[in-house]
C-alpha positions as CSV (number, residue, x, y, z in Angstrom):
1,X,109.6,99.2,135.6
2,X,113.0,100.6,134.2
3,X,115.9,99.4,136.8
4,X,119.3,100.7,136.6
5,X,120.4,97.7,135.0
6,X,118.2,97.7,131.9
7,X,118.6,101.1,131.7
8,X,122.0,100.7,131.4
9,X,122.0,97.8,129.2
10,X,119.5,100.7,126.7
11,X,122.6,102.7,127.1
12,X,125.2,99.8,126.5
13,X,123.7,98.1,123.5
14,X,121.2,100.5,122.0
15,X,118.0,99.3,122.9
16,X,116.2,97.0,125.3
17,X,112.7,95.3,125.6
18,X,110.4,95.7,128.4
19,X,107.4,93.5,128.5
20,X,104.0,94.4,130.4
21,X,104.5,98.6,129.5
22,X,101.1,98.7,128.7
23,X,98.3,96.4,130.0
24,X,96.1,94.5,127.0
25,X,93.1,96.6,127.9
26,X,95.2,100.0,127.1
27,X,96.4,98.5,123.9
28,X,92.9,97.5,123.2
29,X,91.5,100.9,124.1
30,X,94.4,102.7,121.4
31,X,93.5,100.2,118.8
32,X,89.8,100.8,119.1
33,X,90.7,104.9,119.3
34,X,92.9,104.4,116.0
35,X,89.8,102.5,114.2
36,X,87.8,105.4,114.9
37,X,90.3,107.6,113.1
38,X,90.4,105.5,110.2
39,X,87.0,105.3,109.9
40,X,86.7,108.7,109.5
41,X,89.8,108.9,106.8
42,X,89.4,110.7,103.8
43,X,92.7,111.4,101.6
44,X,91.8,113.3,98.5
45,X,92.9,111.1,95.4
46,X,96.1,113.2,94.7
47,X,97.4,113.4,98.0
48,X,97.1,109.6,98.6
49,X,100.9,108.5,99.2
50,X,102.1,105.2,99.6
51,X,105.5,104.5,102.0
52,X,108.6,103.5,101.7
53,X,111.2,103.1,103.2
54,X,113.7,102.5,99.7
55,X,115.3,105.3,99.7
56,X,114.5,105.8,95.7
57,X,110.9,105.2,96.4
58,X,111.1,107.6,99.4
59,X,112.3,110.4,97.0
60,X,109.5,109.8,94.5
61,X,106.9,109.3,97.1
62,X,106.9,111.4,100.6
63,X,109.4,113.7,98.4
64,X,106.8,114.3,95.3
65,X,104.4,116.2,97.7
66,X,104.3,118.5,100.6
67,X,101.8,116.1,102.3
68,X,104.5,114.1,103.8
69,X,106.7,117.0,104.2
70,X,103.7,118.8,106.5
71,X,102.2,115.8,108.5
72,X,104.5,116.8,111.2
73,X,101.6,118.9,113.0
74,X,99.2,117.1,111.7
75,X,97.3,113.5,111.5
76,X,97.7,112.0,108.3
77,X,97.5,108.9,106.1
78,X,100.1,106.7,104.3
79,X,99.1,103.7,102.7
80,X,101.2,100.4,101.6
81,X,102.1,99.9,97.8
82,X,99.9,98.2,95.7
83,X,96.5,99.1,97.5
84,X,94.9,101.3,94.6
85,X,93.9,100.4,91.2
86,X,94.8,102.8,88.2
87,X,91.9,105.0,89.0
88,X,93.0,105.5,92.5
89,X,90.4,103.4,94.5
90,X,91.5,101.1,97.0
91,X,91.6,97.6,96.2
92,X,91.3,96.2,99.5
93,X,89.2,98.2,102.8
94,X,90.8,100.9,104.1
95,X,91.4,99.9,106.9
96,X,93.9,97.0,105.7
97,X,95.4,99.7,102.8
98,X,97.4,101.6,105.6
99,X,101.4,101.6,106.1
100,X,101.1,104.2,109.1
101,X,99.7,107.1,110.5
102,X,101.9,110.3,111.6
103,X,102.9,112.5,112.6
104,X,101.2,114.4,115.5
105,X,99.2,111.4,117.1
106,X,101.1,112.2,120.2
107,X,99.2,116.2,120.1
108,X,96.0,115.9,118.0
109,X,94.5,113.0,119.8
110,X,93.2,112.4,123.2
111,X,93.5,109.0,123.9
112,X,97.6,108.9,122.5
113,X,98.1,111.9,124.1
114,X,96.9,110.8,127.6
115,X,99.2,107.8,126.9
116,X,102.4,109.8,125.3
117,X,102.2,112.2,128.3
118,X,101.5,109.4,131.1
119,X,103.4,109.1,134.2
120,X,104.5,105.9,133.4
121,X,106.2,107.6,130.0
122,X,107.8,109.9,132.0
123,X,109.1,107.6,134.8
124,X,110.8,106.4,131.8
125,X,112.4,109.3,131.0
126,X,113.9,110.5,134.5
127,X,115.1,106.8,134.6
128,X,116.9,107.5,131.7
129,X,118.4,111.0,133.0
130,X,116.4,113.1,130.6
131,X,116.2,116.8,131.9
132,X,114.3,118.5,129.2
133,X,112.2,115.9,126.8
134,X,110.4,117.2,123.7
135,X,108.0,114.7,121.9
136,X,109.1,115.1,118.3
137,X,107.0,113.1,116.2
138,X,104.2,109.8,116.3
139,X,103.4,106.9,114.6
140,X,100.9,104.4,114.7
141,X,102.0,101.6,112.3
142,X,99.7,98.8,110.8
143,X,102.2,95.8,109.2
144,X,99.3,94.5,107.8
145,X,99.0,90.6,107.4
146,X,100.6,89.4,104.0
147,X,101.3,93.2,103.0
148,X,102.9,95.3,105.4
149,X,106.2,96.1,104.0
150,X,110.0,95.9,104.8
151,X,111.3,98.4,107.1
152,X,115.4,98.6,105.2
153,X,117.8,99.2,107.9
154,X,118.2,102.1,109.5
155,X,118.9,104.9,112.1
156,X,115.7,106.8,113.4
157,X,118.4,110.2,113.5
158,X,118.9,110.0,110.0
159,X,116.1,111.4,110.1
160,X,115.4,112.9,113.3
161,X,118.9,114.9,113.2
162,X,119.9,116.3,116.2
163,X,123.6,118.4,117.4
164,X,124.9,116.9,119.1
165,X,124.0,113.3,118.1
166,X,123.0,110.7,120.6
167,X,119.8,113.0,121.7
168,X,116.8,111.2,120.5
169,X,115.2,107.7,121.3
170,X,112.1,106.1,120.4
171,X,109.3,104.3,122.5
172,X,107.9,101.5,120.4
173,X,105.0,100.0,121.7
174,X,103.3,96.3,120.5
175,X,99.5,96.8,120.2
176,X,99.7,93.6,119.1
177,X,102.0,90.3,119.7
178,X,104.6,91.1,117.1
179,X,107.2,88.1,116.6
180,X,109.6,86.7,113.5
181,X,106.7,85.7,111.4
182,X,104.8,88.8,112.0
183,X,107.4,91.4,111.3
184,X,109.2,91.9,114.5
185,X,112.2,94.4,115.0
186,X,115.5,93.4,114.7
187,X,118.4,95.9,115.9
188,X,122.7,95.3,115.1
189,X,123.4,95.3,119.6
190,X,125.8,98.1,119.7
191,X,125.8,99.8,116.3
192,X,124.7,102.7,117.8
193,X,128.4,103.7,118.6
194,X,129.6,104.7,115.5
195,X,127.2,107.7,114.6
196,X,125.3,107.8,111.7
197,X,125.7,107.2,108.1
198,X,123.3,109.5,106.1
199,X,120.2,111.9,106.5
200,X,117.8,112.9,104.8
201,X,117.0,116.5,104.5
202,X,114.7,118.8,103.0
203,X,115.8,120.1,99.3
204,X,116.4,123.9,99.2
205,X,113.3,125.9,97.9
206,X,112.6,125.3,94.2
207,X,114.1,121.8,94.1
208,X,112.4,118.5,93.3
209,X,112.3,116.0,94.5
210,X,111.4,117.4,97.9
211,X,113.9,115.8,99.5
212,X,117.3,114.7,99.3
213,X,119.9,112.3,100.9
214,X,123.7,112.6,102.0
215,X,125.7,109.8,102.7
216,X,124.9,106.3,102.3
217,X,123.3,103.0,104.5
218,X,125.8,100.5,105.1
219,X,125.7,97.4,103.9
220,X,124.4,95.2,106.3
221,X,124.4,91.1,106.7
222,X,121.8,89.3,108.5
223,X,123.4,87.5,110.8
224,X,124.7,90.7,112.3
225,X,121.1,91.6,113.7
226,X,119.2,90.1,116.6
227,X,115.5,89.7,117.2
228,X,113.2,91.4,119.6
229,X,110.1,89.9,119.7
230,X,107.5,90.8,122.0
231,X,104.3,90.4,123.4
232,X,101.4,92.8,123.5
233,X,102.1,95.5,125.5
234,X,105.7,95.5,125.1
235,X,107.8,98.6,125.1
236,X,111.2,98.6,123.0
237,X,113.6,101.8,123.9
238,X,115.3,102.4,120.8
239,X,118.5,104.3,120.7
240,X,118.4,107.2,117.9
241,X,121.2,105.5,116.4
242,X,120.9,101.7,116.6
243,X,120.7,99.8,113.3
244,X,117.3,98.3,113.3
245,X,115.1,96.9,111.1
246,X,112.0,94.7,110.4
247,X,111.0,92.1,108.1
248,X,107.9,92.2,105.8
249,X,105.0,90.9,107.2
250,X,103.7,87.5,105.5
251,X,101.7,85.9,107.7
252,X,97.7,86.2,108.6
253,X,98.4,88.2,111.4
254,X,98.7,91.8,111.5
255,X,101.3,93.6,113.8
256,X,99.9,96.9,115.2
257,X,102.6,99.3,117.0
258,X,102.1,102.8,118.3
259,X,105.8,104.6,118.0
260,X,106.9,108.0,119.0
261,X,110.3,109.9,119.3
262,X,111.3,112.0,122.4
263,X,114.3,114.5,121.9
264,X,116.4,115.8,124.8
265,X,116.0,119.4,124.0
266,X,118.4,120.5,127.0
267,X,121.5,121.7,125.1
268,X,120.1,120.2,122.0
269,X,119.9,121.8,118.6
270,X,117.3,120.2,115.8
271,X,118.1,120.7,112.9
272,X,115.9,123.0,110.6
273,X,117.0,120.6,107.7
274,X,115.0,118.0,109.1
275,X,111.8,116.9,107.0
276,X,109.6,117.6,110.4
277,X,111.2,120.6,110.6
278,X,108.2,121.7,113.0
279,X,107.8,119.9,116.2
280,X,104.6,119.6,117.4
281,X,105.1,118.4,121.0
């Protein structure tokens, strides 16, 4: 499934796109799994946290709470803005009021687990030279249809820190079709060869907001990123520090992804200034 020339093209460029990774009965079978967890959702009223990925917004959101700061063993619930009304009730169902779920998918859960783990996952990985991969965090995102919100550009190890850099990658899987009008990725070919630009850390004890930021994003213009749309069951290898991005969603059809992040752990230090600052893999 992963040749030596896309693999070397994901090394080359920063990421690559590889259709058919999962079949449509898989996808179908993690969807249904993920409605079951929703179904089952319930997020006290003070610990409901809506994402962002505006920096500002992140600092007064996921950095106003430990919730976001210890979802990284855990399964928990982030919802898009403008779901609840002043009381806190949700204005639309729940299951259309979610941004994502993280960050422990990948360990708490059977069916993503059997998945994350797979031997197709890890044909993958020894394709792509990897001696000693560590699952570092999950996702399952929602982009729901006429609300799922912008994704800002970014680099997943301004987040994910790692020394040295150039140690993590993500596997970012389309439960759904996900094209231009739906809120498909976009990625800057080649940006990931010029490090990164900021992270985001945890604030020393006693600080507030929780977190912090050094550095800045770049400005970016949009005709310096490229599309990858793809169809369901599509896997998009995404270098830790290619410039991606996605649009927000504003059609009638949502655009459903399961994402996780693998780290090379051989010789690999993570930081303990990272906001998951325990892995759960």
């Amino acid at each position: 499934m992963l040749t030596d020339q896309v693999a070397a093209e994901f090394w080359n460029v920063g990421y690559v796109a590889i259709e058919g990774f999962l079949t449509v009965e898989e996808c179908d079978s993690l969807r249904e799994q993920i409605a079951k967890v929703v179904d089952d959702m319930d997020v006290p009223k003070h610990l409901q946290t809506e994402f962002s990925t505006d920096e500002s917004e992140q600092l007064k959101t996921q950095g106003s709470t430990d919730y976001f700061l210890t979802s990284g063993d855990k399964i928990r619930f982030f919802f898009e803005k403008g779901v609840f009304d002043s009381k806190g009730d949700l204005l639309v169902p729940k299951e259309k009021s979610l941004n994502k779920i993280g960050h422990a998918l990948h360990a708490l859960e059977p069916t993503f687990k059997n998945l994350t783990c797979s031997p197709k996952v890890k044909e993958v990985t020894q394709k792509l030279d990897l001696q000693e991969p560590v699952i570092v965090q999950s996702m399952y995102i929602f982009k729901q249809p006429r609300i799922g919100g912008e994704v800002t550009p970014h680099q997943d190890a301004t987040f994910l820190y790692t020394e040295p850099l150039g140690r993590i990658m993500g596997f970012w899987i389309a439960m759904e079709d996900a094209t231009e009008n739906n809120g498909c990725l976009w990625f800057i070919p080649g940006s990931h060869k010029a490090g990164i630009s900021r992270r985001m850390l945890r604030a020393p004890k006693g600080e507030y907001p929780l977190l912090k930021f050094i550095g800045q994003e770049h400005n970016y213009s949009d005709d310096e990123f490229i599309s990858a749309p793809v169809k369901k069951g599509g896997l998009i290898l995404i270098h830790g520090e290619v410039v991606h991005k996605s649009g927000s969603n504003t059609s009638d059809q949502s655009r459903h992804a399961y994402t996780f992040h693998i780290m090379e752990s051989k010789d690999t230090k993570w930081s303990e200034e990272n906001w998951n600052w325990k892995v759960s893999s």
